[in-house]
C-alpha positions, 0 to 999 in steps of 0.5 A, spaced: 851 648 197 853 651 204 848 654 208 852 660 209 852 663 202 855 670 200 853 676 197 856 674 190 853 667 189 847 670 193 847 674 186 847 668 182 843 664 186 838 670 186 838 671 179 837 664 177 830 664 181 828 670 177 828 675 183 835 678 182 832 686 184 838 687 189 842 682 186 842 687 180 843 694 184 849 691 187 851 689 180 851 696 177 854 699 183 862 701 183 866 696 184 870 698 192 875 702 193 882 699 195 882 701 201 875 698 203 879 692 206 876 687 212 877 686 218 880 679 216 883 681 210 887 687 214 889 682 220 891 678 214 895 683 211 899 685 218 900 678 220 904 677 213 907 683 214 910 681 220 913 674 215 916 679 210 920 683 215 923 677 218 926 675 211 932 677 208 933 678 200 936 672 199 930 669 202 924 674 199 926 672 192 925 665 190 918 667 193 917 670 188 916 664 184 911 659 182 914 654 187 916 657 193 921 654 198 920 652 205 925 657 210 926 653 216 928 658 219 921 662 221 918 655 220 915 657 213 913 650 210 915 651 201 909 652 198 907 651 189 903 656 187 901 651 181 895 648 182 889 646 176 883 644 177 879 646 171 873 641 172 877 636 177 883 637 181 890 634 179 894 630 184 897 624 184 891 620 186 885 619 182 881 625 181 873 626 179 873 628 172 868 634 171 865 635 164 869 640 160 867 648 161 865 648 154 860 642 156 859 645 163 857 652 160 852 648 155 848 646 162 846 653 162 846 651 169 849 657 174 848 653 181 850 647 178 857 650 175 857 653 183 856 646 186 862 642 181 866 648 183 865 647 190 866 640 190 873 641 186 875 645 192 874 639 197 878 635 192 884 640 192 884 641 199 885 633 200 891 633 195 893 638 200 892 634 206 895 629 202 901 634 200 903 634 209 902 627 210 907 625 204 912 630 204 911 633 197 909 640 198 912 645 194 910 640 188 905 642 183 898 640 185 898 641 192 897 649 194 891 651 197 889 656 191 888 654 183 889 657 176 881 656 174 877 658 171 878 659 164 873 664 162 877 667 156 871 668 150 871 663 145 870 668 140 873 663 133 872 655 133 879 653 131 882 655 137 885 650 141 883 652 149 876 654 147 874 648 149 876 650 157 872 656 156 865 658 158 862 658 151 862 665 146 857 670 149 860 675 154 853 674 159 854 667 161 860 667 161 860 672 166 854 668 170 859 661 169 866 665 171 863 667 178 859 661 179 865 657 179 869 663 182 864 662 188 863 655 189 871 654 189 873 659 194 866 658 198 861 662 203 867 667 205 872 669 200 876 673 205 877 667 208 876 662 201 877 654 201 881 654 195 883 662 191 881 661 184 884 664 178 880 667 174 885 667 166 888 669 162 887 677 162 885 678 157 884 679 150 887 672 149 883 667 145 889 663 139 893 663 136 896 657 139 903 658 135 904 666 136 902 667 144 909 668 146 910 674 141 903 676 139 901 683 138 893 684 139 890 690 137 883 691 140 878 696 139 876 700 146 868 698 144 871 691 142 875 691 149 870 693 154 863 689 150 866 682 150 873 681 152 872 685 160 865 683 162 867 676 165 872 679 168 869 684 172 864 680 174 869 674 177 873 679 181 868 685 182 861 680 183 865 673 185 871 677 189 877 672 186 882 672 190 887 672 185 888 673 177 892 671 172 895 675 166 896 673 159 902 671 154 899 677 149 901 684 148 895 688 147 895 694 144 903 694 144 904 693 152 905 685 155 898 683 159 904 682 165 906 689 164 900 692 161 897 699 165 890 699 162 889 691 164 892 692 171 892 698 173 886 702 170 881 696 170 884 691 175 886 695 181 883 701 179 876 701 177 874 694 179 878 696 187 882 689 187 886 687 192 889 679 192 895 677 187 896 677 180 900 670 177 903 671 171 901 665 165 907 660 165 913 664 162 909 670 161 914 674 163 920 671 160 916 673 153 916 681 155 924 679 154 924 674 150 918 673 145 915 681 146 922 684 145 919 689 150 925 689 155 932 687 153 933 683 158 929 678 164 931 683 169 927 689 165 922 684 164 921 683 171 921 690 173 916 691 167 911 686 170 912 688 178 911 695 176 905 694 174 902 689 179 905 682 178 906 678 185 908 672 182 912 669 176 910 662 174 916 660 169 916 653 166 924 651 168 920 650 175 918 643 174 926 642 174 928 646 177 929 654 179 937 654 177 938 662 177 931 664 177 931 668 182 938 672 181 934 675 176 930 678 181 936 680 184 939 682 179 934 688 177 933 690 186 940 692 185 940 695 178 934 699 181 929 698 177 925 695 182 926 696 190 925 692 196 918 696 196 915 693 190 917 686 193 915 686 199 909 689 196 907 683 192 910 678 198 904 680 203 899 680 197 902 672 197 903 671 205 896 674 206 892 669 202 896 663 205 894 666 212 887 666 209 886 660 205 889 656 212 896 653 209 900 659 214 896 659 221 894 665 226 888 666 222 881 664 226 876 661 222 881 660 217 877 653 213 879 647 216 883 641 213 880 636 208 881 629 209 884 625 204 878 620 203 874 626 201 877 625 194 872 621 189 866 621 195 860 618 192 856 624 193 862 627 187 861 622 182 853 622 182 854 630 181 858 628 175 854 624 172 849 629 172 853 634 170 855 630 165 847 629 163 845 636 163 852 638 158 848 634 153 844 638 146 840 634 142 840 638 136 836 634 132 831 627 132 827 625 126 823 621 132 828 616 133 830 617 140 828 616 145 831 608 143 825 603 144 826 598 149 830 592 146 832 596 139 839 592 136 843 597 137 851 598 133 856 602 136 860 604 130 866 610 129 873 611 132 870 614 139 865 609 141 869 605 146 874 610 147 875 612 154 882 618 153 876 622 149 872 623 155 877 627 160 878 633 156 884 637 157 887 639 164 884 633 167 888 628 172 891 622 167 889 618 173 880 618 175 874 614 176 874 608 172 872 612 166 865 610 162 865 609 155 859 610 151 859 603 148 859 601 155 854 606 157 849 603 152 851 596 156 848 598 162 842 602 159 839 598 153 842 591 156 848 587 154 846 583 149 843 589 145 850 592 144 855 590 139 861 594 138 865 594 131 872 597 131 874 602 126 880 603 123 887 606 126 884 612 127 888 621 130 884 618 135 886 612 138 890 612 145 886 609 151 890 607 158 890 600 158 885 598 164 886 593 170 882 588 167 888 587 161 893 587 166 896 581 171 902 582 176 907 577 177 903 575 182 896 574 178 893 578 181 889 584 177 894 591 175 902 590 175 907 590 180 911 597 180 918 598 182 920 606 184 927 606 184 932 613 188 937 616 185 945 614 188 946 620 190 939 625 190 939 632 188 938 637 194 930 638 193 925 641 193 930 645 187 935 648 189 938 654 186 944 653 180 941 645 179 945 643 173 940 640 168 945 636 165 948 633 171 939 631 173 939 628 167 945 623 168 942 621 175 943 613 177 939 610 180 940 605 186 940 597 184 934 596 190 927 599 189 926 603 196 918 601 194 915 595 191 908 595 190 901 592 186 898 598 182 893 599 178 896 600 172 902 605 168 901 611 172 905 617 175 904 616 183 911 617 186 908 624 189 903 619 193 909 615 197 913 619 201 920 615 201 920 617 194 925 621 192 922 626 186 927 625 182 926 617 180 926 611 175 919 606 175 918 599 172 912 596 171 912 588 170 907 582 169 903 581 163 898 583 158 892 580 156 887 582 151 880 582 152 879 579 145 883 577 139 885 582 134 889 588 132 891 593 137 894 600 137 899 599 144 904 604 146 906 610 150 903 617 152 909 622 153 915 619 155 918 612 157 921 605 154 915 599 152 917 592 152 913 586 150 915 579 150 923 581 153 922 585 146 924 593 145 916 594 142 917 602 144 922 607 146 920 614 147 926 619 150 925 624 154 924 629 148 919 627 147 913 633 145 906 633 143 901 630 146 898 624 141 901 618 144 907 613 140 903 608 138 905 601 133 900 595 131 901 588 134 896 582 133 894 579 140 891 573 142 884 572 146 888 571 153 895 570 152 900 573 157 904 577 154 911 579 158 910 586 159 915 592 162 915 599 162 920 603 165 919 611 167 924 615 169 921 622 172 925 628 173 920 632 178 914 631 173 912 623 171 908 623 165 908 615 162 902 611 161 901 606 157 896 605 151 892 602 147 886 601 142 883 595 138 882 597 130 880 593 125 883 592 119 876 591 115 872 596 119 868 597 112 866 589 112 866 590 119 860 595 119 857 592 113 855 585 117 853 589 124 849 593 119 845 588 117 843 585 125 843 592 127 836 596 128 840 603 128 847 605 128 850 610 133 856 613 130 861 616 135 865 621 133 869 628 133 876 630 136 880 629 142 883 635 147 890 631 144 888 634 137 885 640 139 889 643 144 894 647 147 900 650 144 902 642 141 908 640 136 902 637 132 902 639 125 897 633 120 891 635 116 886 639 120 891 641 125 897 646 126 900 647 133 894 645 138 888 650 133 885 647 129 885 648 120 879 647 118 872 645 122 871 638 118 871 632 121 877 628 120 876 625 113 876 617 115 870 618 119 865 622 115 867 616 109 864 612 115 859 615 116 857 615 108 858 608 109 853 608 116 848 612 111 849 607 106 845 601 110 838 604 110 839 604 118 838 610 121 845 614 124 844 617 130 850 622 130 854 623 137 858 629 136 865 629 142 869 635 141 871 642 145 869 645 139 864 648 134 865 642 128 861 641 121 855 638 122 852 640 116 852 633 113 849 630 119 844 635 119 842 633 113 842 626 113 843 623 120 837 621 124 838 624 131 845 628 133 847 629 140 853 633 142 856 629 147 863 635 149 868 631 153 863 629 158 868 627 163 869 620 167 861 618 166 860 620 159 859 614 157 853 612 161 851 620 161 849 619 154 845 613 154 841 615 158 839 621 154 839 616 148 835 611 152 830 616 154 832 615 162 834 622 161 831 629 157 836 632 154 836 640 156 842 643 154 843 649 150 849 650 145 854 655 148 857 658 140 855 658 134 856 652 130 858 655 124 859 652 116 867 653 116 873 657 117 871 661 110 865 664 114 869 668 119 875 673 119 882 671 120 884 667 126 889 672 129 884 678 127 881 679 134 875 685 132 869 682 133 865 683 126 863 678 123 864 673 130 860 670 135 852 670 135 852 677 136 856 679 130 856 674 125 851 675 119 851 669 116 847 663 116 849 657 121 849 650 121 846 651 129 845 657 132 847 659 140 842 657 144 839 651 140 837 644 143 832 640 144 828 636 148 823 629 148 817 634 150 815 640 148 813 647 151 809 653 150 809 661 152 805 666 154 806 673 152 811 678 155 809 682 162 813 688 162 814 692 168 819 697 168 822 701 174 820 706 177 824 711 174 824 709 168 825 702 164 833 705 164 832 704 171 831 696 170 825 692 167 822 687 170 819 680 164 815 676 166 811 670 162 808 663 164 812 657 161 808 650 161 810 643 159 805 642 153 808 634 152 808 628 156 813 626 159 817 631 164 823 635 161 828 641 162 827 647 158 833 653 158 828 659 157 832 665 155 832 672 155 835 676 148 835 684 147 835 686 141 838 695 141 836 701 139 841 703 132 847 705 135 853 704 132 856 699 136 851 695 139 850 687 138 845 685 133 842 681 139 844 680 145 843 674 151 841 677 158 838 672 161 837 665 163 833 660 167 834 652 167 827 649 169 824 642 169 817 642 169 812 635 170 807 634 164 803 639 163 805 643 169 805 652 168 811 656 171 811 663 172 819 665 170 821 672 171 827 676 169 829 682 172 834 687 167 838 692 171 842 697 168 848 693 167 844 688 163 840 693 158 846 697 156 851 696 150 857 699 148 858 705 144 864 704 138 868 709 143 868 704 149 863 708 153 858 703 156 852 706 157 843 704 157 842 707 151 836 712 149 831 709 144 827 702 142 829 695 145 826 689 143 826 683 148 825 676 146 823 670 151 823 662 149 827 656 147 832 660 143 834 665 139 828 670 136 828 668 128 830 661 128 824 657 128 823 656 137 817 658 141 819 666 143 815 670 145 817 678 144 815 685 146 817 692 145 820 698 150 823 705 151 828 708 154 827 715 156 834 717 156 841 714 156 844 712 162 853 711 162 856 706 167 863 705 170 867 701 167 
């Protein structure tokens, strides 16, 4: 971390040590008001002023947009305001692969979160750098601010985008949300490496299928309790500079145009300042999917009026033919003025100027060097990262596994490499590290056997370097990039005809040859490149082993093999599960293959595979029989649950999820698996609460592994080999199934999450264990000066009772007074701790008022009168953990502000 730290992740910092008394009054005070500006920020402002005077209105609108063209005249250079980086960059060149958020938020680590933020924030600057020295700003991924983090509440389990999300509980995902927030912008958020975007705001958490038009009705206690507080802590405690708005209605008013959200909360009582982006086609929906708005110029002015700066729309990525005259067309209508968009343009002029992208201002941060992308200090961090992501929910004693243990990987996701990037990840990372070859390198090769599963939902690897040969012999194939005859004026010039992009030619000489690594998207890396441009990969294909393979294409393209038509994927191609056909292929044979991509702006060809067995019950059968145990690897990828797919089989529909069962071929493997007499170590990856009831029942250990990004595999073995303790924590409830919870699109929160749910769980909120064992001493309560309303300070002793050293997630619960209104229990502390065998640590909690209050049925957040129980331990009160408990009062309620 840097040494120079600001008052918001001075917060954090300081309430993961346990002495956050200042850090809690700050917390509880008013938010600032407008006018509170620094001196920076003001300079910024007036510089960006000047910028916005100098333009014309034909200038000024298409600055309005997600891209935003370069204006040679005053030496603006174009600019894209779509840049993701929810746990990795995405750029043209490989990138580290963080764990998912679900996963990072299971680390119950908050400066842990804050350093992956920050070494994100190294990797999207480099892209930027990149940017300059190819020519290629103004594409996606290369701005200097970023639409993370995601820190909408996952408040029910079959919603595709949870696993992007910092888990269900409004507490830690607040404490998440300001950790990336801080990391990503670093130690000056005037002055801020990478502007983060906190999303989607708010109240948007699935359906997938109804976001463009969905109508969300949501209590003022359900409002403030669960779906702002994450919010306002990232803008008030975090200062993002930036916050995207949502695609739902709330109570009737899209989130783009919605007064509560952006006016009265936002603006108002939280005192922001920066810019606020739309979610990709949000606006468009008060029109089109709302019926809001009659029309797009009405739409626009609707969002503006209300306090959005910039448009993302999804027909960027083509091109900007007539979005601008839609800003045009409402100035002259009068529904908006040259005020509202000179308003909203020094917002985005202010903070190019204080991110460094524009220059003038001093101290603005720095370029980062290329070669800082992938460092080696990034890749030990995600191994980390990774290893602390994971919960052992259950171990009969197996694990740790003893030196030498015969060790079978069985189940679809055993070899897989696809199922370790998650969602809004780069196609191109670190080589990634599959479990199997995690064990490898843990347990040694020899004790390892892999045995292939049947065609799975699941299959769909990028084929490695190691089975492809150029022409030459060499490792990777030879690509060939190809520029159009006759270009389009780029970057998107207005009124482009799509019709006429999509019948380009292409010249008959390549304008760049070169050796690559594999199928990939890396046109944006070559500055002679036009954007709009065909690729063809050549050499051959050589399997690893003889047998059965899955072989196609992610998204679109063409696949021959052997001079053959094998697959041809047009350019309408939709969903994110890849096009696959099963072919024999011979240990070592050279197979002629070539692939040809055409990318128009935005390439996403790769080519895939996966071996399969077409007896992997006999398969399992005689790797049982050699076997000591089985480590059955199983679970979901971010293709099946995802965001708003085309995808409609047997558990899921458009992105969410049907049904929280696993798929039913991997719980017959696991009947078989169960059937051998050998003991099953269950490894669960997935975004999402699954079923896990079977498991619990009759496996031997389960891991739950989330998508644990590029060094998963290894990550995972070393927790099964004992290398390292598992310590993380479940951040949702992991529930039975869908019966057991209200409807999808029912947003009130009775009946969901830890807090509200009423049922019994398969595994609680808070659970995890370790390979040692802890123990408590009673609760130390000492209350504020003036009252525990005031603040309440909790102190006890924890000690490694065990014999090996191991991480302890200690955790503070509230229980609250009877009122209507308040949660059955509630997170509101919590430290991350390794302790040495037989070492005692003093951990201390200080509650400011914030912490102790609840809110009542009608909204009104407050510390409320009466008797509280707090809780401290390895988990949730009343489930079968070490928890200490003690008794308060508070003398009188105390309201806060919103």
């Amino acid at each position: 971390m840097a040494t120079t730290v600001s008052r918001a992740a001075r917060t954090f910092l300081l309430v993961g040590a346990g002495v956050a008394a200042m850090a809690a009054q700050a917390q509880d005070a008013p938010a600032p008001p407008p006018a509170a500006v620094t001196p920076t920020r003001a300079q910024a402002d007036r510089m960006a002023a000047a910028i916005v005077a100098r333009m014309t209105t034909e200038e000024k609108l298409p600055q309005l947009l997600n891209v935003a063209p370069a204006i040679p005249r005053i030496k603006i250079p174009a600019y894209n305001w779509w840049t993701e980086s929810l746990h990795g960059a995405l750029g043209a060149v490989p990138t580290t692969n963080f764990p998912e958020p679900i996963g990072l938020a299971a680390s119950f680590d908050a400066p842990l979160v804050h350093q992956v933020a920050g070494a994100i924030s190294t990797e999207v600057r480099a892209l930027h750098t990149m940017g300059r020295q190819t020519g290629k700003l103004g594409r996606i991924g290369t701005g200097l601010d970023t639409w993370s983090p995601n820190i909408n509440i996952f408040r029910d389990p079959r919603w595709g985008r949870g696993q992007e999300t910092y888990g269900e509980d409004p507490y830690l995902a607040a404490h998440m949300g300001v950790a990336f927030v801080t990391g990503m912008q670093g130690p000056n958020p005037d002055l801020p490496d990478v502007i983060a975007t906190p999303k989607h705001f708010a109240v948007h958490s699935g359906p997938e299928s109804t976001r463009h038009g969905a109508n969300v009705f949501v209590s003022a206690h359900d409002l403030e309790d669960t779906y702002l507080p994450a919010f306002r802590a990232a803008i008030v405690e975090g200062r993002a500079g930036s916050i995207m708005c949502a695609y739902n209605r709330i109570d009737g008013q899209p989130a783009c145009a919605n007064d509560l959200l952006l006016k009265d909360h936002l603006r108002g009582a939280w005192g922001f300042t920066g810019y606020v982006v739309s979610d990709c086609d949000a606006v468009k929906d008060i029109a089109d999917g709302h019926k809001y708005a009659p029309d797009q110029a009405t739409a626009i002015a609707a969002a503006m009026k209300a306090g959005t700066d910039n448009e993302c729309h999804t027909q960027t990525i083509g091109d900007m033919g007539g979005l601008p005259e839609r800003f045009g067309d409402s100035l002259r209508r009068g529904l908006i003025s040259q005020d509202d968009i000179d308003r909203s343009l020094v917002r985005l002029f202010s903070a190019r100027l204080r991110n460094g992208d524009l220059p003038g201002i001093a101290g603005a941060p720095a370029a980062v060097p290329v070669r800082a992308i992938l460092s080696p200090d990034h890749m030990a961090l995600a191994l980390q990262a990774a290893e602390k992501s994971l919960v052992l929910l259950k171990n009969d004693g197996v694990l740790p596994l003893r030196p030498g243990a015969r060790i079978a990987v069985i189940g679809p996701l055993g070899d897989a490499t696809r199922v370790l990037r998650g969602n809004y990840s780069s196609t191109q990372s670190a080589p990634p590290v599959p479990i199997v070859e995690g064990l490898r390198r843990a347990a040694g090769a020899g004790s390892v056997t892999l045995v292939p599963f049947g065609e799975s939902i699941t299959d769909g690897d990028r084929v490695p370097t190691t089975a492809l040969v150029a022409p030459d012999g060499k490792p990777g194939l030879l690509a060939r990039y190809f520029n159009p005859v006759t270009p389009p004026h780029l970057p998107f010039p207005q009124g482009t005809d799509r019709a006429a992009i999509a019948a380009l030619t292409y010249q008959s000489r390549p304008v760049v040859s070169q050796r690559e690594a594999d199928v990939a998207a890396r046109g944006l890396t070559l500055p002679s490149v036009n954007d709009y441009h065909r690729t063809e990969w050549t050499g051959f294909l050589v399997a690893p082993e003889t047998g059965s393979y899955r072989l196609g294409l992610g998204g679109s393209g063409l696949l021959e093999l052997e001079g053959k038509t094998f697959l041809d994927v047009g350019a309408d191609h939709r969903g994110p599960l890849p096009t696959l056909k099963t072919v024999t292929l011979q240990k070592g044979q050279r197979y002629p293959l070539r692939v040809v991509s055409t990318a128009r702006g935005f390439g996403n060809t790769d080519l895939v595979w996966k071996l399969v067995s077409a007896q992997p019950d006999a398969a399992l059968a005689a790797a049982a029989a050699q076997a000591d145990v089985l480590v059955a690897v199983v679970g979901l990828t971010s293709d099946l649950e995802a965001e708003e797919t085309g995808t409609d089989i047997p558990g899921f529909q458009g992105g969410d999820k049907t049904s929280l069962d696993l798929p039913a071929e991997q719980m017959a493997m696991l009947e078989r698996a169960k059937a051998t007499g050998k003991p099953v170590i269950v490894v669960a990856m997935n975004g999402s609460p699954i079923n896990l009831a079977w498991a619990k029942d009759n496996a031997a250990a389960i891991v739950e592994a989330w998508y644990p990004g590029q060094s998963g595999g290894l990550a995972v073995a070393n927790v099964l080999t004992g290398k390292t303790d598992p310590g993380g924590r479940l951040p949702l409830t992991f529930y039975r199934s869908v019966a057991d919870l209200p409807p999808f699109d029912n947003y009130a929160m009775t009946g969901r999450t830890y807090r509200y749910f009423t049922g019994k769980p398969v595994y609680p909120f808070g659970h995890g264990l370790s390979y040692t064992s802890f123990a408590y001493t009673p609760l130390v309560l000492n209350p504020a000066s003036g009252g525990a309303e005031q603040g309440l300070r909790v102190t006890t002793d924890v000690s490694n009772t065990g014999k090996r050293a191991g991480d302890e997630v200690v955790q503070l619960y509230l229980s609250f007074p009877d009122v209507p209104g308040a949660p059955r229990i509630a997170l509101r502390g919590y430290q991350r701790i390794t302790l040495a065998p037989g070492e005692r640590r003093s951990v201390t909690f200080d509650l400011s008022p914030r912490d102790l209050s609840a809110v009542r049925a009608n909204g009104v957040r407050e510390v409320m009168q009466g008797q509280y129980r707090v809780s401290v331990g390895a988990g949730q009160p009343d489930t079968d953990v070490p928890v200490r408990s003690a008794s308060f009062r508070t003398g009188k309620a105390v309201p806060l502000p919103l």
